[in-house]
C-alpha positions as CSV (number, residue, x, y, z in Angstrom):
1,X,26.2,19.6,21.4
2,X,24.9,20.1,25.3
3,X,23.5,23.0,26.0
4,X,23.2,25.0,29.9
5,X,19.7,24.1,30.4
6,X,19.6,22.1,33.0
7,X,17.0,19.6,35.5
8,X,17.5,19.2,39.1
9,X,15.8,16.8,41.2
10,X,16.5,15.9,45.0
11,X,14.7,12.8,44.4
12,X,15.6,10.3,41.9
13,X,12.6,10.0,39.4
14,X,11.2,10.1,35.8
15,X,10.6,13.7,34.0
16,X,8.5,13.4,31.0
17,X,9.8,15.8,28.4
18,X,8.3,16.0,25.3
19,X,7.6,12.7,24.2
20,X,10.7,11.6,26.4
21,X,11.4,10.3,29.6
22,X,14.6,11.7,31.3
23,X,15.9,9.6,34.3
24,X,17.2,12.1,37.0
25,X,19.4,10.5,40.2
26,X,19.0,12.3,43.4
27,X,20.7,15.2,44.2
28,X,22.7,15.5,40.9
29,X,22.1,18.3,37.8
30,X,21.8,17.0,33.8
31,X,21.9,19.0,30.7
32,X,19.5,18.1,28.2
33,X,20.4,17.8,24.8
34,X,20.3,21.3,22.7
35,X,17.6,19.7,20.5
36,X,15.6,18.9,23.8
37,X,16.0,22.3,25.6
38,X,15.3,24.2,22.6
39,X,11.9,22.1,22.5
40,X,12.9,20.8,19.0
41,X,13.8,17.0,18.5
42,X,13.5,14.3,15.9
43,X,12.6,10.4,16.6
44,X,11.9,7.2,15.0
45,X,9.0,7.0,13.3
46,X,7.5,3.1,12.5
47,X,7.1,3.8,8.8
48,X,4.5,1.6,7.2
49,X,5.4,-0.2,4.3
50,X,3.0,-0.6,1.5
51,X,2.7,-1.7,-2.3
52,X,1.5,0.8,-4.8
53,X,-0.4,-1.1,-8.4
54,X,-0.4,0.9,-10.8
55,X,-3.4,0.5,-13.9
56,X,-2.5,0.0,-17.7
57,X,1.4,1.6,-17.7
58,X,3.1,-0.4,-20.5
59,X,0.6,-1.4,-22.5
60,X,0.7,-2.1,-25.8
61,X,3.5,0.7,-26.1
62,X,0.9,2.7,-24.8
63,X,1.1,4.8,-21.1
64,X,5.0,3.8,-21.2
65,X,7.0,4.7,-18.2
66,X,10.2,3.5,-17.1
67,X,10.6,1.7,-13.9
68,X,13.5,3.7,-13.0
69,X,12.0,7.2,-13.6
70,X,8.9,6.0,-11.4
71,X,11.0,5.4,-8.7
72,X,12.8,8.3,-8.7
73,X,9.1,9.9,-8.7
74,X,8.5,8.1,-5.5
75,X,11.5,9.3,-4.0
76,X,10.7,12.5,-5.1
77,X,7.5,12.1,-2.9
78,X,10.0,11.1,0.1
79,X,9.2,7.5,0.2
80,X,12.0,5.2,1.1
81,X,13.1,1.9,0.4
82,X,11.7,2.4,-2.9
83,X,11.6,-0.7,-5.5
84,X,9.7,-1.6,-8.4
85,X,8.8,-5.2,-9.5
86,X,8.2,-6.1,-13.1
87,X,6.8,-3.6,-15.8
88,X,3.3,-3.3,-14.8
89,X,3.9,-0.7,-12.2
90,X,4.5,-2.1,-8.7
91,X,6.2,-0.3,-6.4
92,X,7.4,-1.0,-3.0
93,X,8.3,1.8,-0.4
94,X,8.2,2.6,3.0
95,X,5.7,5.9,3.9
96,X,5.4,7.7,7.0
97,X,1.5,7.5,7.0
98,X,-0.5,4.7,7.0
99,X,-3.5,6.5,5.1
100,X,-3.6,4.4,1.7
101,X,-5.9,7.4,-0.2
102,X,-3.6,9.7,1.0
103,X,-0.9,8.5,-0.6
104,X,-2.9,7.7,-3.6
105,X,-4.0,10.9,-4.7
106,X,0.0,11.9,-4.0
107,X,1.6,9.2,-6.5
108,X,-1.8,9.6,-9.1
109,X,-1.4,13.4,-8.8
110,X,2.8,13.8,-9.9
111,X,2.5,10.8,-12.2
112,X,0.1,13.1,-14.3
113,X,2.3,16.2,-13.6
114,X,5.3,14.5,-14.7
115,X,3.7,12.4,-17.5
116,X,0.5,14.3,-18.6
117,X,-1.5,10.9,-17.9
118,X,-3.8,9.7,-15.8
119,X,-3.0,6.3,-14.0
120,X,-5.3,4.5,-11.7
121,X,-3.2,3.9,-8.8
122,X,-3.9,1.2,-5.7
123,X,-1.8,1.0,-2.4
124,X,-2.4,-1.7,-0.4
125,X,-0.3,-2.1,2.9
126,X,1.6,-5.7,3.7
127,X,-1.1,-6.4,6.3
128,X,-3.6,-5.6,3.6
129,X,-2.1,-8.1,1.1
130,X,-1.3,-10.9,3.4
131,X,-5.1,-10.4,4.4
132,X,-6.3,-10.5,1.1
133,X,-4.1,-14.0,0.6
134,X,-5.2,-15.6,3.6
135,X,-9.1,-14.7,2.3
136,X,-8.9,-16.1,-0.8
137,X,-11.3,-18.9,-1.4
138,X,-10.0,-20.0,-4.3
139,X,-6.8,-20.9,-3.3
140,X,-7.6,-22.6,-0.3
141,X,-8.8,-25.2,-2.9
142,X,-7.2,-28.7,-2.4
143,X,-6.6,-28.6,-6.4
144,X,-5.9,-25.0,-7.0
145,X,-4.4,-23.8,-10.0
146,X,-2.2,-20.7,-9.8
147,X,-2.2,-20.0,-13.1
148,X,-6.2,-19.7,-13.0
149,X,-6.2,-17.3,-9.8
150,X,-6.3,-13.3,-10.1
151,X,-6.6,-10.4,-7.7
152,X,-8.9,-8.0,-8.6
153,X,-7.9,-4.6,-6.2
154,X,-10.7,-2.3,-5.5
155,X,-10.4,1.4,-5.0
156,X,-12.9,1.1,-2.0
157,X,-15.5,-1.1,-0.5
158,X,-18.5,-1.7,-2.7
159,X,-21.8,-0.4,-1.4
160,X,-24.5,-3.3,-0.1
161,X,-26.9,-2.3,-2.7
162,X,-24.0,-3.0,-5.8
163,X,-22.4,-5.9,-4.2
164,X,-26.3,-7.5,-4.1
165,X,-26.7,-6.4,-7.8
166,X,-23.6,-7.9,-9.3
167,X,-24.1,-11.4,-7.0
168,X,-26.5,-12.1,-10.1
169,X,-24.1,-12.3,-12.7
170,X,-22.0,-15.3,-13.6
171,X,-20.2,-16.4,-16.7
172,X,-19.7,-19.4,-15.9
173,X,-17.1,-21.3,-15.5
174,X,-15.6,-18.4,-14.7
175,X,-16.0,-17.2,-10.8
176,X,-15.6,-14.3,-8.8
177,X,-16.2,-13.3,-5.0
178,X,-16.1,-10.2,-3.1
179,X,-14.3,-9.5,0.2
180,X,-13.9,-6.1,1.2
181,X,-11.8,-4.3,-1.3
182,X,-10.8,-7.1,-2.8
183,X,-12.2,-9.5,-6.3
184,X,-10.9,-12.9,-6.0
185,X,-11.2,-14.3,-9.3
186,X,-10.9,-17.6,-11.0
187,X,-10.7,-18.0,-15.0
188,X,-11.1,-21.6,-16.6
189,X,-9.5,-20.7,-19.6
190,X,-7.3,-17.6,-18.7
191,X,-8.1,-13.9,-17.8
192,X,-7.8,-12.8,-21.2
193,X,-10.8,-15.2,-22.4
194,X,-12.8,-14.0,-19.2
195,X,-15.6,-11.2,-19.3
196,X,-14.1,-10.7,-15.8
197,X,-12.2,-8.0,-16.5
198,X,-11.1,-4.9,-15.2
199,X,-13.8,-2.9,-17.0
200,X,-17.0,-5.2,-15.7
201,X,-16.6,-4.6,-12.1
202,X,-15.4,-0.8,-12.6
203,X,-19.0,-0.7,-14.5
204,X,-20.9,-2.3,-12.0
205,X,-18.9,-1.2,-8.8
206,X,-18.2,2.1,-9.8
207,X,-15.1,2.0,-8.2
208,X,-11.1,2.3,-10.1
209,X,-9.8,-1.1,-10.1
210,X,-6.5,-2.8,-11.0
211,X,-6.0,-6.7,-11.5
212,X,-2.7,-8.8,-10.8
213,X,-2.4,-12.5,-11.4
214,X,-2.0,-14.8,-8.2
215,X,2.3,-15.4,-9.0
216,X,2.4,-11.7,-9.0
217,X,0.8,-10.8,-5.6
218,X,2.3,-14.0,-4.1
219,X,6.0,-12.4,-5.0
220,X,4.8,-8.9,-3.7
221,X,4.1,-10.2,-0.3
222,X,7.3,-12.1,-0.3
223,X,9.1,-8.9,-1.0
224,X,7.5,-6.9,1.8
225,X,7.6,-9.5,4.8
C-alpha cells in the first residue's frame, strides 16, 4: 500500500532514507512505501548459520531427549532452518546473531526449563568448524586414520598459565594439541580406552567441554556449506 508522503527533487539524485537509498529523477514527485514514510521497515538480515553440540543427551538411557522435541525447542527460540544430525545432540540452524555465548546460554537455559536438566551446550559457527578442520594436525598426516581422530570443543580459550600446565601431561600413545578453542585429539586404541576424555581437560581447563569423533564433524561441515 502507497501512502501520500511524498519526495521531490529538481535534480535527479540519491536520498538516503533510513538504511535505504531512494533514486529520485529530476523534476518528478515519488511516494514512498507506507512502511518507509511511517519510518517503520523490515530487511534482509545475513543470518549466520551455526552448529549447536550438545554434552551427554542420550546416554545410557540417561538425559534422553528426542531429536524432534529439540528442534521444536530451537524453533521455539526462532531459529530457522533447524535440523538435527544423529542422537547426540547436533543441531543445525540459522540465528540472527553471530554471538556464539549468546545463544548458548539461550539453548542451555530452555533445555533446563523444558527438561529440568542441565546440558553443556557448544555453538560453533561454519567458519569456526571449517577452521578447526583446516587446523588439525592430525589429519594433515599422510597416514591418518579417521577412526583415531576426535574434536574436543572448548567452552572458551584456555588461559596461558593452564594451557603451559597441561603441555606436561601425556599418555602416551595417545596425543592431544591445543588451538584456540579447540582439543585435537588422537587415540591409538579408541577414545573410550583414552584418559583423554572429556572430564581430563574440563579438570585441568576449567572450561565445559564436549567431544565429537572426526566422521561426525566432517558430516557437520558438509551439512552447513
Amino acid at each position: 500500500m502507497w501512502r501520500k508522503k511524498w519526495i521531490k527533487s529538481t535534480v535527479s539524485k540519491t536520498v538516503n532514507y533510513n538504511r535505504f537509498q531512494v533514486q529520485i529523477p529530476s523534476s518528478k514527485r515519488y511516494p514512498l512505501p507506507s512502511a518507509l514514510a511511517d519510518g517503520h521497515y523490515t530487511y534482509n538480515k545475513k543470518m549466520a548459520k551455526c552448529i549447536s553440540i550438545l554434552r551427554g543427551i542420550n546416554v545410557g538411557g540417561n538425559r534422553k531427549i528426542l531429536m524432534k522435541d529439540l528442534k521444536c525447542l530451537f524453533e521455539k527460540l526462532g531459529f530457522s532452518k533447524v535440523e538435527t544430525y544423529i542422537q547426540s545432540g547436533n543441531v543445525i540452524f540459522d540465528a540472527d546473531e553471530k554471538e556464539t555465548s549468546g545463544l548458548e546460554r539461550k539453548i542451555q537455559e530452555i533445555i533446563t526449563e523444558t527438561f529440568g536438566f542441565d546440558v553443556p551446550v557448544i555453538v560453533r559457527t561454519t567458519d569456526e568448524i571449517a577452521e578447526s578442520i583446516a587446523n588439525n594436525p592430525f589429519w594433515k598426516e599422510k597416514d591418518a586414520d579417521i577412526d583415531r581422530l576426535h574434536l574436543t570443543f572448548l567452552k572458551e580459550v584456555p588461559t596461558p598459565e593452564k594451557l603451559e600446565k597441561i603441555k606436561t601431561i601425556i599418555f602416551p600413545p595417545d596425543k592431544f594439541e591445543i588451538i584456540g578453542k579447540d582439543v585435537f585429539v588422537f587415540c591409538s586404541a579408541g577414545y573410550s580406552d583414552s584418559k583423554l576424555t572429556n572430564s581430563f581437560f574440563e579438570s585441568k581447563l576449567g572450561i565445559q567441554t564436549t567431544t565429537r569423533n572426526w566422521k561426525t564433524v566432517m558430516k557437520l561441515h558438509e551439512m552447513v556449506v
